[in-house]
C-alpha positions in Angstrom: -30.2 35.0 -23.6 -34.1 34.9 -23.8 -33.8 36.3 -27.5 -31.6 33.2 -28.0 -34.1 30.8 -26.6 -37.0 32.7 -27.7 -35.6 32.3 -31.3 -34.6 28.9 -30.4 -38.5 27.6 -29.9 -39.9 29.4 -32.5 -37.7 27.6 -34.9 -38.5 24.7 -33.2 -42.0 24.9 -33.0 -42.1 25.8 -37.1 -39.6 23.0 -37.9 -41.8 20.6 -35.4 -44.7 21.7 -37.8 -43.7 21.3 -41.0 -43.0 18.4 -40.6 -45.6 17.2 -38.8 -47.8 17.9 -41.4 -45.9 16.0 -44.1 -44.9 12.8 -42.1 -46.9 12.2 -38.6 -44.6 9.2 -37.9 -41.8 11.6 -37.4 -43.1 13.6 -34.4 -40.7 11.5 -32.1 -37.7 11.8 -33.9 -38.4 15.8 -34.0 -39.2 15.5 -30.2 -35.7 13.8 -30.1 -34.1 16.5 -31.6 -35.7 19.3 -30.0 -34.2 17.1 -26.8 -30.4 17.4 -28.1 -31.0 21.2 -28.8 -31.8 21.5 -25.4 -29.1 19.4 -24.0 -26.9 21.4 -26.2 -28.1 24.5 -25.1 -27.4 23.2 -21.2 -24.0 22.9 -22.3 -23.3 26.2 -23.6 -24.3 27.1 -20.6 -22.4 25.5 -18.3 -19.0 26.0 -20.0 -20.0 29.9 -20.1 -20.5 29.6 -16.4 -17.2 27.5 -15.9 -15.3 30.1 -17.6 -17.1 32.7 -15.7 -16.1 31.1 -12.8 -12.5 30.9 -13.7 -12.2 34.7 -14.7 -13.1 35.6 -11.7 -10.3 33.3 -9.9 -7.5 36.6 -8.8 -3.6 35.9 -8.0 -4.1 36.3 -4.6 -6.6 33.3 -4.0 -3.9 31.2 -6.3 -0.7 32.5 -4.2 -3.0 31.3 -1.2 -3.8 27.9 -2.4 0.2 27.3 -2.8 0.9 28.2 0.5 -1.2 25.7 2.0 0.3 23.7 0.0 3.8 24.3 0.8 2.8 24.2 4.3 1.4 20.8 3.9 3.9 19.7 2.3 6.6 20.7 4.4 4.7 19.0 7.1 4.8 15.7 5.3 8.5 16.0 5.1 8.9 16.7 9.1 6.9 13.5 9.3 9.1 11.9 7.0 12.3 13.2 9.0 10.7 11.6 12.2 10.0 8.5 11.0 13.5 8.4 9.9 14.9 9.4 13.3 13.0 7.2 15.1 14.4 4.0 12.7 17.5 5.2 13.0 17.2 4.5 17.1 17.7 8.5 17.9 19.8 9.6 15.6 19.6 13.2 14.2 19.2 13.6 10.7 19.7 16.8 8.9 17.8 18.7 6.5 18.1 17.8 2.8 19.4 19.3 0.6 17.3 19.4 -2.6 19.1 21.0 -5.1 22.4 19.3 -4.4 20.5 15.8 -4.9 22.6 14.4 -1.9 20.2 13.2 -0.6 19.0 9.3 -0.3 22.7 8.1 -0.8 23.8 5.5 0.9 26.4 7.5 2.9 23.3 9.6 4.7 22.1 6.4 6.4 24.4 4.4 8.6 24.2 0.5 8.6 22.2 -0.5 12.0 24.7 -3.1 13.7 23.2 -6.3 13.4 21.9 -8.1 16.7 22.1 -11.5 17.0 19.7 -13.6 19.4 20.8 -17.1 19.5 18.1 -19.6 21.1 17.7 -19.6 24.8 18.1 -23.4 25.8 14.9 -24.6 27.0 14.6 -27.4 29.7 10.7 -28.2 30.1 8.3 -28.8 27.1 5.7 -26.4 26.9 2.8 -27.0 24.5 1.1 -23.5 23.9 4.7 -21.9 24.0 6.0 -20.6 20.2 8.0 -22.7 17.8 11.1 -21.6 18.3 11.3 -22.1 22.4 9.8 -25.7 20.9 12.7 -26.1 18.4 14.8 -25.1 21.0 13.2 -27.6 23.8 14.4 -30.4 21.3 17.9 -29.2 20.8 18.5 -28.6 24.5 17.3 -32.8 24.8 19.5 -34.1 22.1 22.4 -31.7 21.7 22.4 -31.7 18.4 20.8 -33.5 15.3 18.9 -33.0 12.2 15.6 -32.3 11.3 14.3 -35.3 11.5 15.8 -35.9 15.0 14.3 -32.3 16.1 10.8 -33.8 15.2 10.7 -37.3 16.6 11.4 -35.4 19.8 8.8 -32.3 19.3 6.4 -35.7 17.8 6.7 -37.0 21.5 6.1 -33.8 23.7 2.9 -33.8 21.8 1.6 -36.7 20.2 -1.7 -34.9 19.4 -0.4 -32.6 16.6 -0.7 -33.4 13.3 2.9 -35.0 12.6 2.6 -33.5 8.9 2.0 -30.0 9.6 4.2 -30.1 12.1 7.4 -31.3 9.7 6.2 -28.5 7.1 6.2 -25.8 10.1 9.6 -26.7 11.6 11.3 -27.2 8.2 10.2 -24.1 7.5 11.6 -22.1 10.9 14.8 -24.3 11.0 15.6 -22.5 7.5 14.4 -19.2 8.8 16.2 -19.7 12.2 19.9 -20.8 10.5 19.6 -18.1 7.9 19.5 -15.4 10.4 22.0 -17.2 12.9 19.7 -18.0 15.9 21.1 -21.5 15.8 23.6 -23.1 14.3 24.2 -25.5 11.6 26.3 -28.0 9.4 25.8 -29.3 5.8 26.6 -33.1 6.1 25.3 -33.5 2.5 21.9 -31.9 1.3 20.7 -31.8 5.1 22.0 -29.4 8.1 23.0 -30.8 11.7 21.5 -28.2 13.7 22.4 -27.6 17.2 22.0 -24.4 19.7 24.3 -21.3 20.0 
């Protein structure tokens, strides 16, 4: 390597020379080159050590870097296999099976019964409760009614509250709240008559 660099200089140093004596404006541009030499000679270098390094890599450290692996890996799957259980409310679920690709049909996940909550009927008006025991205050008064019946009554249990954001919030929930059957509803034209389960 030092006959290499040795050579390297000397060449330099003769080419830096030559030319200085012929054009002294040059002296840069040579000092530029003698720059990208170098930086060429860095990378020689490095990618002799890099494959230095990699012939020196054995079987056995590779074998051992795939069994972590694998063991992390399998971990992630037992995670995986929990997280499933506990959706599932208990339920055991057995191992995969890879190779078959059975796994992920629809058959290895039963359908979760579906719960319904109707709205408890609520007798007194409280302010800083949520909107649905609100929505549910104002059905309770009037029985049933539409939407705009629902507000003038939510509109009077708290005349400070901004009457618009209030109609965009309970338009809102009353769609939420009939399209998941808390409450129930009829289509008398484009509008529902809501009332309580």
């Amino acid at each position: 390597m030092l006959k290499k660099k040795s050579a390297f200089s000397l060449h330099y140093i003769t080419y830096v020379t030559s030319i200085f004596n012929k054009q002294p404006y040059t002296l840069i541009y040579s000092y530029l080159i003698f720059l990208l030499f170098k930086l060429k000679l860095y990378f020689w270098k490095t990618i002799n050590y890099d494959q230095q390094k990699m012939e020196q890599v054995t079987q056995q450290q590779v074998i051992a870097f795939l069994k972590q692996r694998q063991r992390q890996l399998s971990e992630e799957l037992r995670s995986i296999e929990m997280t499933i259980n506990s959706i599932l409310g208990g339920q055991s679920v057995s191992s995969p099976s890879y190779g078959s690709g059975t796994f992920g049909r629809e058959e290895d996940f039963p359908r979760r019964k579906k719960v319904i909550k109707a709205l408890v009927p609520q007798e007194e008006f409280n302010p800083n409760s949520k909107l649905d025991q609100k929505i549910s205050y104002a059905l309770t008064q009037i029985g049933s009614g539409y939407k705009d019946d629902i507000l003038a009554v939510l509109n009077k249990a708290q005349p400070e509250a901004d009457p618009y954001k209030v109609e965009k919030a309970v338009a809102v929930r009353l769609s939420y709240l009939l399209k998941n059957e808390f409450i129930d509803g009829v289509k008398h034209g484009r509008s529902y008559k809501y009332s309580l389960k």
